[in-house]
C-alpha positions in Angstrom: -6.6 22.8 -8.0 -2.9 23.1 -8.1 -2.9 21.8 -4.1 -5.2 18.9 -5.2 -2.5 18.3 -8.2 0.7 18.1 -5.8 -0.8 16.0 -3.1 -2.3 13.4 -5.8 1.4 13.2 -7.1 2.7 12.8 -4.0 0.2 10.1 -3.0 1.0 8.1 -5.8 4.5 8.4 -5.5 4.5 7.3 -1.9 2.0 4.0 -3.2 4.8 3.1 -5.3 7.8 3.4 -2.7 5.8 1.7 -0.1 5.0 -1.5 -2.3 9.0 -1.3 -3.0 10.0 -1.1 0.3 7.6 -3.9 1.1 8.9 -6.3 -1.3 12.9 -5.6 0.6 12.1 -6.0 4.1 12.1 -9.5 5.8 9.2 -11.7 5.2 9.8 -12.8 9.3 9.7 -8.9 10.1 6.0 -8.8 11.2 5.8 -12.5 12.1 6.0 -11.7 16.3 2.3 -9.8 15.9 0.4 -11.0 13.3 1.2 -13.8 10.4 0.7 -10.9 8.1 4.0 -10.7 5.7 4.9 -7.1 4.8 3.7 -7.5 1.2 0.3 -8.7 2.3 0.1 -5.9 5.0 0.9 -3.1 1.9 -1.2 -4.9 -0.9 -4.5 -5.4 1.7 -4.6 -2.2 3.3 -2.1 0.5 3.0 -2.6 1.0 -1.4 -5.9 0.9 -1.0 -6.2 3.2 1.4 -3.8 5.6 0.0 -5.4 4.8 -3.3 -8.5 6.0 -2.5 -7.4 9.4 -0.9 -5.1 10.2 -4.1 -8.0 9.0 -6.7 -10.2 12.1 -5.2 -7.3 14.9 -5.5 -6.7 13.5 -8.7 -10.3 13.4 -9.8 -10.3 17.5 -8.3 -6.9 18.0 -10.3 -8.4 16.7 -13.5 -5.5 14.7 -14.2 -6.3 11.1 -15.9 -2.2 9.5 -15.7 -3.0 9.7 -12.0 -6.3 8.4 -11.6 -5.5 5.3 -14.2 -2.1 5.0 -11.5 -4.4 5.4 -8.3 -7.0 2.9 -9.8 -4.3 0.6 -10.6 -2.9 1.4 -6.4 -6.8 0.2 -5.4 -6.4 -2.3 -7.1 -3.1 -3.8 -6.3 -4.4 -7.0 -4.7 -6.0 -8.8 -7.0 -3.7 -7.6 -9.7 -0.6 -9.1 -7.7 -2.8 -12.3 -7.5 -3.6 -12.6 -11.0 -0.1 -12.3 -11.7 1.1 -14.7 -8.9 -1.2 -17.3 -10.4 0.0 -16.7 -14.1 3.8 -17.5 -13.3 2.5 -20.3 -11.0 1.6 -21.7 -13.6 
């Protein structure tokens, strides 16, 4: 329980610093491999991914902060969207 506890924490923390880190490195950084921009790369596939693996130790912790925060991880893309097209506006 306390296990499950630590490495949802640690999950969600590590969500959070990846989609910062994402939005200061170089939009031309991943340009030579793919015309995938960093943010795209961590919003498509690494916060769901680490979304989904932190929602089930926080669903074994018990602890509803973190699985609001993991749910919200899952669903970074379309909220980033959604936000994108309301200052677009």
């Amino acid at each position: 329980m306390k296990n499950a506890n630590k490495w949802s924490r640690g999950l969600f923390i590590l969500g959070i610093l990846t989609l910062l880190l994402a939005a200061w490195i170089p939009m031309d950084w991943l340009t030579m491999s793919s015309s995938l921009r960093p943010m795209g790369l961590v919003l498509i596939f690494i916060c769901p991914l680490i979304g989904s693996v932190g929602m089930i130790c926080a669903i074994i912790a018990r602890k509803k902060w973190l699985i609001l925060g993991h749910g919200l991880l899952i669903l970074a893309f379309p909220i980033g969207m959604g936000l994108v097209s309301l200052l677009n506006r």
